[in-house]
N, C-alpha and C positions, 0 to 999 in steps of 0.2 A: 504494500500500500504506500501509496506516494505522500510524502508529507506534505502539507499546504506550506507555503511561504510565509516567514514574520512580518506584520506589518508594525510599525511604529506610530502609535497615535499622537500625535504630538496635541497637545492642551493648553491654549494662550492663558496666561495671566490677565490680570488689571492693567488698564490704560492702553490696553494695545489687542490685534485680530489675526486671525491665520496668517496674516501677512508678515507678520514678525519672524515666522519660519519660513522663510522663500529662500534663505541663504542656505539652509539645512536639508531642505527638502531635495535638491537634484542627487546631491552629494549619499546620501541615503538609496535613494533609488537606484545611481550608479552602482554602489555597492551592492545591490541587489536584493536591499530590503523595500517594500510595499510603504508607503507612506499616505496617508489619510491627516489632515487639518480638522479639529473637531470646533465647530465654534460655541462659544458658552454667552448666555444671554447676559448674563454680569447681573442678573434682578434679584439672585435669593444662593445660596449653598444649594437647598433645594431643586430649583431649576435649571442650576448649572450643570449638575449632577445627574438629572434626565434627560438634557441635553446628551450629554456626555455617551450613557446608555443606548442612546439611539444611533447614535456614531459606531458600536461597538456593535449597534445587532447588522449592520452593513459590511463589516467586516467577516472574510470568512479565514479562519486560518488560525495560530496563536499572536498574540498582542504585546508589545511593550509599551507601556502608555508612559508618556514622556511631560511631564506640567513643570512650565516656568510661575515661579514667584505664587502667586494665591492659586494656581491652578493644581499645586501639589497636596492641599485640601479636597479637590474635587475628583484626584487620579486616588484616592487613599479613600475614596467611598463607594466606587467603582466595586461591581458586585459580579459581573461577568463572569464564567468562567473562564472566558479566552485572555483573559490577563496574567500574562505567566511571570509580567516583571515589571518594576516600575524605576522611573528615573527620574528624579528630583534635580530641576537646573536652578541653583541659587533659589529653590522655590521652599514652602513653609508648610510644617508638617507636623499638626496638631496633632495629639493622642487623644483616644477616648474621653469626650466629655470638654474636653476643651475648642476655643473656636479661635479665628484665624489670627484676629487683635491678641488674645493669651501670647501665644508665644511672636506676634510681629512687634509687641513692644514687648517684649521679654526684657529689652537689655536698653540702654539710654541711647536715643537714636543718632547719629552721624551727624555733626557738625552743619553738612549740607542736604541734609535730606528736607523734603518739603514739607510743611507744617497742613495737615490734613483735616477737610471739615466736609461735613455733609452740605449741600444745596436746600432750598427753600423741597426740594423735589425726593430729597434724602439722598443724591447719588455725591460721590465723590469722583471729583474729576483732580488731575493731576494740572497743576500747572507748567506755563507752556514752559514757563524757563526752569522747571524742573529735569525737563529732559536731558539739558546739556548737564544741570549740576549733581543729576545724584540718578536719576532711571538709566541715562546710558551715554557717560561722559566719554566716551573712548571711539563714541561712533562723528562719523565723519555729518557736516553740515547738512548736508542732499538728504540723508538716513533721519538726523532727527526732525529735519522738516518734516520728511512723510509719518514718522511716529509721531509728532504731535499733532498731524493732520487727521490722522486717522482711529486718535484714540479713543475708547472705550469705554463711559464711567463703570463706577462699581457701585453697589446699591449699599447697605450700610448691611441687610439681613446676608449679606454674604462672608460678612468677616465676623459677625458675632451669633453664628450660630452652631452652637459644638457640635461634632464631630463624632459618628458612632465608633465600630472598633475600625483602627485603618489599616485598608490590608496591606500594609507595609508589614503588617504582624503575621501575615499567610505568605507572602510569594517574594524572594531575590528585590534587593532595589539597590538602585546607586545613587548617587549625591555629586553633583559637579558642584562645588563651592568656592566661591566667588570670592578671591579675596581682597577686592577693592569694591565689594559691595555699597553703595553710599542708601541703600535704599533698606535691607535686612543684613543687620552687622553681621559680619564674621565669624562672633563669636556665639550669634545668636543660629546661625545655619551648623557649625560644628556642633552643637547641645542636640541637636535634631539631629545630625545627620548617626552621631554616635549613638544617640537613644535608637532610630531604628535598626542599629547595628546594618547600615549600609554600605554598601566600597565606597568611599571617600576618595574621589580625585578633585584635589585642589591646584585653579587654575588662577592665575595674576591677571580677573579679569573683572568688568563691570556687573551690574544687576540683568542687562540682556545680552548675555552672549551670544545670544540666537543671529542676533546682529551686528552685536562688535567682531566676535571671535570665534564664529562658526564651528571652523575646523575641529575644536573642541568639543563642543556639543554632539558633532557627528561620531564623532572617537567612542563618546561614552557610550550614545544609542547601539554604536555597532558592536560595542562589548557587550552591553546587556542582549542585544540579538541573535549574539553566536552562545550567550550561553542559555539562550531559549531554544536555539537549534539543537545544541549539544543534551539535551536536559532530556 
């Protein structure tokens, strides 16, 4: 019996849409993993999460499902059984019972990180000259134009609703951790990445590597991939 191909789900965070992975996406494919963008309405944990679901029953094959930043909550709720691995990019990764503020202000935030409030509307949007100082200082002018063009608010019931058991506690996961993160400290992604007992590759890079420093990102996916194939 012939085995189906890994596909990589990739899972956009807050502030930004599939588009954030277009750097990662060919690179992926060439190497000859399946790649799927899932998009997340940013309105609830809730919704994000059936979102998510629905992306997953489209898929046919085994899964590595891949969330940058708040999207690491929503790949750890993930109930499929086609998810055989997860991979955490600089992304936040609540335990049982806790929700995504818990550990996003775990630790005293970054000098230049930007000071965050809900809208008349409840969503939180990022501001625009946050993008150079602390979402993703390392990417070129043209990049953060189209990120602050293109961003995404986040609702407020998405970051403070806890979190049931995450299955970081069932299946293989890895952690690329950022360590010029200006967005989730450093030392707030190692508390995480150690508690779920994940492989730990730590990279000298911003809060979106998806589009500063690709290459990276792709590295990880393809480890977690070959040891979905091998498994």
């Amino acid at each position: 019996m012939t085995r189906k191909n890994v596909t990589a789900v990739l899972v956009h965070g807050a502030w930004a849409d599939g588009s954030s992975w277009r750097d990662v996406i060919d690179p992926l494919r060439s190497a000859g993993v399946d790649v799927v963008a899932a998009p997340l309405p940013l309105t609830s944990l809730q919704d994000d999460v059936a979102a998510l679901e629905r992306t997953l029953e489209r898929v046919d094959g085994p899964v590595v499902l891949v969330g940058h930043a708040y999207a690491g909550a929503v790949i750890g709720e993930a109930r499929s059984d086609k998810v055989r691995a997860l991979v955490y990019v600089a992304a936040l990764a609540p335990d049982e019972g806790e929700g995504v503020a818990d550990v996003f202000y775990r630790n005293e935030a970054h000098p230049l990180a930007p000071t965050l409030a809900p809208d008349a509307h409840g969503l939180i949007w990022l501001p625009r000259e946050a993008f150079a100082a602390a979402f993703a200082q390392n990417a070129s002018p043209t990049a953060l134009e189209w990120l602050a063009a293109v961003q995404r608010p986040i609702a407020v019931p998405c970051i403070s609703t806890p979190v049931g058991r995450p299955r970081w506690k069932d299946v293989p996961a890895w952690y690329l951790l950022a360590e010029d993160d200006r967005m989730i400290r450093r030392e707030t992604q190692v508390f995480m990445a150690e508690r779920m007992q994940a492989t730990i590759v730590a990279q000298p890079v911003d809060h979106t590597p998806s589009v500063t420093a690709p290459a990276g990102v792709v590295d990880i996916v393809l480890a977690a991939a070959a040891a979905v194939k091998g498994a």
